[in-house]
C-alpha positions as CSV (number, residue, x, y, z in Angstrom):
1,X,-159.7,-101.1,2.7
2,X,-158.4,-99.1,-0.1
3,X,-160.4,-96.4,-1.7
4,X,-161.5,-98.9,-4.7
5,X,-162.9,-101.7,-1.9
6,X,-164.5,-99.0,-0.2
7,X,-166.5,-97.9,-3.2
8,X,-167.1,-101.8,-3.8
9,X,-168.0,-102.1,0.0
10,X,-170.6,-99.1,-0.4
11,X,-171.8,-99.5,-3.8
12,X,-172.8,-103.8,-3.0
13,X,-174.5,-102.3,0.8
14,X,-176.5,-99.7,-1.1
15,X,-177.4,-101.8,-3.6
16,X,-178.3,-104.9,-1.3
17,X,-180.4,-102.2,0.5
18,X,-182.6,-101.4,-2.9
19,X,-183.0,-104.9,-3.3
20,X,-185.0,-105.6,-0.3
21,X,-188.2,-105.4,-1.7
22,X,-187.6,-108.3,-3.9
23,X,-186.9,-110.5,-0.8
24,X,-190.7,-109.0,1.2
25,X,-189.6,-105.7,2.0
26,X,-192.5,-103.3,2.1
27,X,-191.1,-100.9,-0.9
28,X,-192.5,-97.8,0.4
29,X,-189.9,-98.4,2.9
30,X,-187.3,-97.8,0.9
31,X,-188.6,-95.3,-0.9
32,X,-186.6,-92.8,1.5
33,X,-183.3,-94.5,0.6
34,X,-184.0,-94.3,-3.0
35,X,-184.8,-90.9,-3.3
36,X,-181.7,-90.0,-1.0
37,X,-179.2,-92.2,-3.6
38,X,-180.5,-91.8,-6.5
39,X,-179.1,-88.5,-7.8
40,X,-176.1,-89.6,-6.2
41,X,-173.0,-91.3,-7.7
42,X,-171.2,-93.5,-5.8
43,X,-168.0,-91.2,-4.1
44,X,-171.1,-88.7,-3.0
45,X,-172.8,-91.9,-1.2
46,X,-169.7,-93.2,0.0
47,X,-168.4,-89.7,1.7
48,X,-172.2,-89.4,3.2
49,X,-171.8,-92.9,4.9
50,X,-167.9,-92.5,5.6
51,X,-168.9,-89.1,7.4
52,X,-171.7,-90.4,9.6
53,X,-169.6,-93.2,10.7
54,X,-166.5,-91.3,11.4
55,X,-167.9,-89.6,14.6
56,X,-169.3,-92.8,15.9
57,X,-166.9,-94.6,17.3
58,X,-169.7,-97.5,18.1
59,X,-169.6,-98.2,13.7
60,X,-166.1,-98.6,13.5
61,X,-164.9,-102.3,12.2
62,X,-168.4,-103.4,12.4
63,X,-169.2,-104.7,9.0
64,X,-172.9,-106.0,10.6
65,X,-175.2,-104.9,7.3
66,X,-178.3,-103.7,10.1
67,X,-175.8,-100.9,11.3
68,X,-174.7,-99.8,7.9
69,X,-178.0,-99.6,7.2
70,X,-178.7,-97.7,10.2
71,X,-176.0,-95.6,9.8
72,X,-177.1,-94.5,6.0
73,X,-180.7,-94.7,7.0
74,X,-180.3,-92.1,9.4
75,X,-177.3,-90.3,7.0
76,X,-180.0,-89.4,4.6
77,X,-182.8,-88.4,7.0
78,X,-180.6,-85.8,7.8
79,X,-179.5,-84.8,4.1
80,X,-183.5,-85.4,3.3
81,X,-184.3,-83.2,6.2
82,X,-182.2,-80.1,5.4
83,X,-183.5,-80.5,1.9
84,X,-186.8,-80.1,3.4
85,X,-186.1,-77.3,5.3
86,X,-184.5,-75.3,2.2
87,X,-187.5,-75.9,0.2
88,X,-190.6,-73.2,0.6
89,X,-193.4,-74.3,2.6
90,X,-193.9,-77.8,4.8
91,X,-190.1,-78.1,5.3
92,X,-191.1,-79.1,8.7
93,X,-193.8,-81.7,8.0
94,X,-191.7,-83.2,4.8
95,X,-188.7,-83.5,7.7
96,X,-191.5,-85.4,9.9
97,X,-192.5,-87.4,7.0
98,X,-189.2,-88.6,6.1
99,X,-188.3,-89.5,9.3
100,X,-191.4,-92.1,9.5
101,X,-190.2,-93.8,6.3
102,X,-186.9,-93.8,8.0
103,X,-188.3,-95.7,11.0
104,X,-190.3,-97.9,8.8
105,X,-187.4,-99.2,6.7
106,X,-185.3,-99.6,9.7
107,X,-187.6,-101.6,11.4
108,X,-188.0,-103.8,8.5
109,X,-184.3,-104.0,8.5
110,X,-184.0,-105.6,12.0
């Protein structure tokens, strides 16, 4: 894929993923994914994914949706847990909180 069809690719997944509500999705479930992408354009979501999958060999040429989905899923628990941790306060808990919406949508992914 060229650097256009990536952003395609990226841009259609994300987008797919937002729409799960309107197919029975709980939405609180995706409220995690929404708050990671939404101050982000589309090369910032695109490196975050592209990153996480680059070290996992296990992602490679697998298009399968549930693992992209994984693989942002948990690509923004981490971004949305070192958020946490720079704000003052319940870092800690607002890591631990994240990470159970994480779960959540993920299981409703599957």
């Amino acid at each position: 894929m060229d650097g256009l069809q990536k952003k395609a690719y990226v841009k259609g997944l994300v987008e797919g993923m937002l729409l799960a509500p309107a197919f029975g999705a709980p939405e609180e479930s995706m409220l995690c994914l929404y708050d990671c992408t939404n101050e982000m354009d589309i090369d910032e979501v695109r490196k975050l994914l592209f990153d996480y999958i680059k070290d996992r060999h296990d992602l490679w040429e697998n298009r399968n949706p549930a693992k992209s989905f994984r693989a942002i899923s948990q690509a923004c628990l981490a971004l949305l847990q070192a958020n946490a941790g720079d704000a003052p306060g319940d870092g800690e808990e607002n890591g631990e909180e994240v990470e159970a919406e994480m779960e959540e949508a993920e299981e409703a992914a599957e």
